[in-house]
N, C-alpha and C positions, 0 to 999 in steps of 0.2 A: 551674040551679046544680048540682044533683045528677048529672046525665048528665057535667057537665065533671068533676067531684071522680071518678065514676068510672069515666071515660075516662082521667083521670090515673092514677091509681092501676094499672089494666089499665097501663099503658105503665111505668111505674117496675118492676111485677111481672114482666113480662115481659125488661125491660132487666136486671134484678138477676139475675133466674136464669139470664138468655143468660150476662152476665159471669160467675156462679160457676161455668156450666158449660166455659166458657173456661180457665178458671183451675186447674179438676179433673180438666181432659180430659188432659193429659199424665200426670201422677201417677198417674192409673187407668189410663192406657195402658202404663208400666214395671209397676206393679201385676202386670196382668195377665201380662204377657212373664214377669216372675219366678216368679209363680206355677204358669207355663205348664211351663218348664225345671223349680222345685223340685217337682210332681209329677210331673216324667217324662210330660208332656207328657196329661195327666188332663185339663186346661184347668183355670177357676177357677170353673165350675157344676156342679152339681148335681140333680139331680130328687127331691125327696121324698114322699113319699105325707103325706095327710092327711086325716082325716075331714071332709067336709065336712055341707051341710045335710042332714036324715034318714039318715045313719049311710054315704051315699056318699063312697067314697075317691074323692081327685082329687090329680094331680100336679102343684108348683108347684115354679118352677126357682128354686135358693138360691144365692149368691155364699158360693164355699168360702174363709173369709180365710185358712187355714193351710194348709202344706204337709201329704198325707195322711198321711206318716209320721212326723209329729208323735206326742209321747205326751203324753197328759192326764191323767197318773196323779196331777201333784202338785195337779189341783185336786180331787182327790177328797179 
């Protein structure tokens, strides 16, 4: 009884997330194109450093949501 419950469950999880990524794949694909043109063509990633375990730096790639030459003055 257990192996069917989750055997189903695998198949709904997998089905749900095919579908959302269906559904998101367009809109992160203009996404990206706008993002690509409003920085003059930067793309919409990033590499940033980061300490990681025992005080070693390691680089991880970051999804840039705003144009670079944005100002973030007023949420200071």
């Amino acid at each position: 009884m257990e192996l069917y419950r989750d055997f189903f469950k695998r198949v709904v999880d997998v089905t749900a997330s095919g579908g959302v990524l269906l559904v998101l794949a367009e809109p992160l694909a203009a996404e990206t194109l706008w993002l690509h043109f409003a920085n003059k063509g930067a793309g919409d990633f990033f590499r940033q450093e980061r300490p990681g375990k025992n005080g070693r730096i390691f680089r991880i790639p970051k999804h840039f949501p705003n144009p670079i030459n944005r100002s973030y003055t007023h949420i200071l």
